[in-house]
C-alpha positions, 0 to 999 in steps of 0.5 A, spaced: 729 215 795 724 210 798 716 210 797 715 218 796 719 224 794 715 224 787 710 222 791 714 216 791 723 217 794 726 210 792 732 209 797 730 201 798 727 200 792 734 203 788 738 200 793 736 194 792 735 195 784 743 195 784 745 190 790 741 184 787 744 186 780 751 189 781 757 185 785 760 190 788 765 186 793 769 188 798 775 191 796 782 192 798 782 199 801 788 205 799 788 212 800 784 217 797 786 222 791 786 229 791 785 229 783 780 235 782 773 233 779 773 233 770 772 239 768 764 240 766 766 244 759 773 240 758 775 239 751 772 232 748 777 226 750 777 218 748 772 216 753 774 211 758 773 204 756 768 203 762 765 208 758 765 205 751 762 199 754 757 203 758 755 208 753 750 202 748 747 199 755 745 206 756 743 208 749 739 202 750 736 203 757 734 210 754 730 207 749 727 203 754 725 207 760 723 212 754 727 218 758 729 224 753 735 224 756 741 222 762 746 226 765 752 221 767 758 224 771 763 220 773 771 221 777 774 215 777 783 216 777 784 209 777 779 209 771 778 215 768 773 220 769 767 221 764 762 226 763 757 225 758 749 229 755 745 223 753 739 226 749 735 232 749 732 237 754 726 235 750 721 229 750 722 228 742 726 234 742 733 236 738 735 241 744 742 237 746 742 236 754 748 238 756 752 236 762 751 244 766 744 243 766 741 244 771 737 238 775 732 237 781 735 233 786 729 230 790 731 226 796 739 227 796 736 234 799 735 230 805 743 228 806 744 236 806 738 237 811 742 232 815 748 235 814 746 241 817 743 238 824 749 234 824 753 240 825 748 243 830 750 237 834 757 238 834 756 245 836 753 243 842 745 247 840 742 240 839 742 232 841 742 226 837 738 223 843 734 229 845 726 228 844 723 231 838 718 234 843 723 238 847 723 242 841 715 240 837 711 240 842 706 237 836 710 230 836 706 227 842 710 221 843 717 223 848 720 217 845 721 219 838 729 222 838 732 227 832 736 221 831 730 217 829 729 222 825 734 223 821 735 215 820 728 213 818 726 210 825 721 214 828 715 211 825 711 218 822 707 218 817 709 219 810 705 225 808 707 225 801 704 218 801 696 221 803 691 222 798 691 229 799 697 231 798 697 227 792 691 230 790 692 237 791 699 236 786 695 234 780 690 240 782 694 245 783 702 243 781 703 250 783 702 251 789 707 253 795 706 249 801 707 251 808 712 247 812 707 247 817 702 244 812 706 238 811 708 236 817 700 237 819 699 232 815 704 227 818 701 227 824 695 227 823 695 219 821 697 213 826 704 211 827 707 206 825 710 203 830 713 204 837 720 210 835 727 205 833 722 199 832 723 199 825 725 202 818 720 207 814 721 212 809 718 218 812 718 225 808 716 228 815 721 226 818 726 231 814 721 236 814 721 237 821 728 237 822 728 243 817 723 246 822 727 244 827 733 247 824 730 254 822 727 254 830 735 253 832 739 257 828 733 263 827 735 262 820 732 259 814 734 253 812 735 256 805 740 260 809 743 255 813 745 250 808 748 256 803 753 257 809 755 250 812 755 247 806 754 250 798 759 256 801 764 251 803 765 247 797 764 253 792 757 251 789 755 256 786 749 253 781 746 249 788 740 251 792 734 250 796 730 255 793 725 258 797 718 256 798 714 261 792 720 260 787 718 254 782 723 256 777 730 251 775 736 257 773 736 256 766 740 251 762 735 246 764 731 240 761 723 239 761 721 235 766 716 229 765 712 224 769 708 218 765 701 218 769 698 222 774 700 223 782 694 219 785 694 214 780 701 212 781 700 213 789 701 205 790 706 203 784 710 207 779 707 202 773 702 204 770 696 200 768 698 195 763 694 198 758 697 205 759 704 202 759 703 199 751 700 205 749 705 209 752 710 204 748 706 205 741 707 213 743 700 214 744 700 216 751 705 222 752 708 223 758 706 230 761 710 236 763 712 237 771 717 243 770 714 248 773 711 243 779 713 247 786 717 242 790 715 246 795 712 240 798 718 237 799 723 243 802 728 240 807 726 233 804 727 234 797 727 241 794 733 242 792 736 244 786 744 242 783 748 240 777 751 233 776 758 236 776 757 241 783 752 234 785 758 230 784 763 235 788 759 234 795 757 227 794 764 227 795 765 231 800 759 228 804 762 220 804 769 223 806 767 228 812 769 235 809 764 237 812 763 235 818 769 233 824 772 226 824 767 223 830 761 225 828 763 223 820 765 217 823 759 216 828 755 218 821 758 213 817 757 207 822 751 208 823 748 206 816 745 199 818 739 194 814 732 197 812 731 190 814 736 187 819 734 179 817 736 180 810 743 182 809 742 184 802 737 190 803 738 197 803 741 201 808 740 208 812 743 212 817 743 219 820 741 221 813 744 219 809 744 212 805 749 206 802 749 204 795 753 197 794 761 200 796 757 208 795 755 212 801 749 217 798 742 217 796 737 217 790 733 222 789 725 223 785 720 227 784 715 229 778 720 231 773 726 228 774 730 222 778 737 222 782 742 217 783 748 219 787 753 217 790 761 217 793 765 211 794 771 214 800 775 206 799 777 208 791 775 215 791 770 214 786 764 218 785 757 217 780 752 222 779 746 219 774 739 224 772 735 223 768 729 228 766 723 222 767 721 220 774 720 214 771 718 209 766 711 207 764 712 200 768 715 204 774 723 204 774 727 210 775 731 211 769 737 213 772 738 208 776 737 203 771 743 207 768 746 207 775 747 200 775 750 200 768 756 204 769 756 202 776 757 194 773 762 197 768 766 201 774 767 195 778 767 189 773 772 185 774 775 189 780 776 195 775 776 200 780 779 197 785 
């Protein structure tokens, strides 16, 4: 969700993609429900009309962007839920995707890494103001805090943003990576500006806080999210899967990526020509299925299903996993990438907020994210496509986000 976690996360960029075209105004509050999320395999309904109006923009958007296909989950009681298989599991395929494929979630991985050292603070083993150094004797500058961390704020270097990484993942996509590595990376360039001075996306923020995590607990951070979270909320088909493993549990689409990792280092638009061939059906997207998201790991490795997606995101924005104050304190703390600009994006300790939704979008070679739970009317939306992005470098399931967030709350219809 910002620069890179395809090489390439896209908070801001996603975020402002939707504020500037979805009017999201505020909204009256009232009380949550407690309906149960729609059944993945429930028999088929007369959709919601939202959904009647979404589904041809959709169609559309899909033509568009040139993705195979789209997952679309949506709880919505005052509404009508809605989940809906868009297209194939295949580039120009027949194999209908269905709404329990499997998914890499790419950055929302980060709200889960968050979640964790969150509740390590509640237990009283870490600090939101101790020194990164106090436990990362390799993160010189005192000053940097676990909570610039987990808010983008510490002003290290994007590792993921480096010609070597990105190099290194068009050379040899299966390669594991070390933690170590990654963070190696990171502090191995300049800082970008003094801790809290300013905003910057950063894959080795998370990073180190999934270091920090294991160095605490003496546990894998795998172990550690299953327990505090995917345990508690009965995901069963959601996991971080461990740093040699590059497989999706089965069903699953092919994941594809217009362009390679170094071309698309600083645009996700191909070359103007590329993208007219790309449109003529003369330049194909490439296969990044079995690309380890090893590189990602705490930042954005992890693997769900739209369904089990949609029931966290829920429980993320509303505090089921954590206790009344530090949700509170986690809510609160989302402010503007750019304070001078009103309109812009907004990041906390990790977790982001899209129009009236707390959550995060989520990219790497494949596949693109977007989710996100409103806690005001109890509305949740999960989007993913099986394309990072489209040959001029818009993320699919955003663009389809922005759709059916439109319809949703067109005319105050989630209100």
């Amino acid at each position: 969700m910002l620069r890179h976690m395809k090489l390439r996360s896209r908070l801001t960029s996603a975020l402002a993609i939707l504020l500037a075209t979805v009017s999201l105004a505020s909204t009256p509050a009232c009380g949550l429900h407690s309906e149960a999320p729609p059944a993945a395999s429930a028999p088929a309904k007369a959709s919601p009309a939202y959904a009647d109006a979404a589904r041809p923009k959709i169609e559309a958007s899909l033509a568009e962007t040139l993705a195979p296909g789209a997952v679309v989950w949506v709880h919505a009681p005052r509404l009508g839920d809605w989940a809906e298989a868009f297209g194939a599991r295949t580039y120009r395929g027949d194999d209908k995707l269905t709404v329990d494929d499997h998914v890499r979630i790419g950055s929302n991985t980060k709200t889960m890494t968050g979640t964790v050292v969150l509740q390590l603070v509640e237990e009283g083993k870490l600090r939101l103001d101790d020194p990164v150094s106090k436990y990362r004797p390799d993160v010189k500058d005192d000053a940097i805090t676990i909570a610039h961390l987990l808010s983008m704020r510490s002003g290290l270097y994007n590792y993921s943003e480096s010609l070597e990484v990105n190099r290194a993942l068009d050379e040899d996509p299966g390669r594991a990576w070390q933690p170590e590595e990654l963070i190696a990376i990171g502090l191995s360039r300049p800082a970008l500006f003094a801790p809290g001075a300013a905003y910057a996306y950063s894959n080795t923020n998370t990073v180190l806080l999934g270091r920090i995590v294991e160095q605490i607990t003496g546990r894998p951070l795998a172990d550690e999210m299953k327990a505090r979270i995917f345990d508690k909320l009965d995901l069963t088909h959601t996991a971080l899967p461990s740093i040699s493993d590059a497989s999706i549990p089965s069903p699953h689409p092919r994941g594809y990526q217009f362009g390679t990792n170094v071309d698309t280092i600083e645009s996700m638009a191909l070359s103007p020509d590329a993208q007219t061939r790309a449109r003529a059906g003369t330049l194909l997207p490439h296969d990044a299925t079995t690309m380890n998201p090893s590189w990602g790991w705490a930042a954005g490795a992890a693997i769900s299903t739209a369904p089990e997606l949609g029931r966290y995101a829920r429980a993320l924005a509303t505090g089921e996993l954590l206790g009344p104050a530090m949700h509170e304190q986690r809510l609160a703390s989302v402010t503007p990438n750019e304070p001078s600009n009103p309109e812009t994006a907004l990041y906390g300790l990790g977790i982001g907020k899209l129009g009236p939704m707390f959550g995060h979008t989520g990219e790497l070679p494949g596949y693109n994210t977007f989710m996100g739970h409103d806690p005001v009317q109890d509305v949740t939306l999960i989007v993913w496509t099986p394309l990072d992005a489209a040959p001029d470098g818009k993320p699919p399931a955003i663009e389809i986000a922005k759709i059916v967030l439109g319809e949703l709350y067109a005319g105050g219809g989630a209100r």
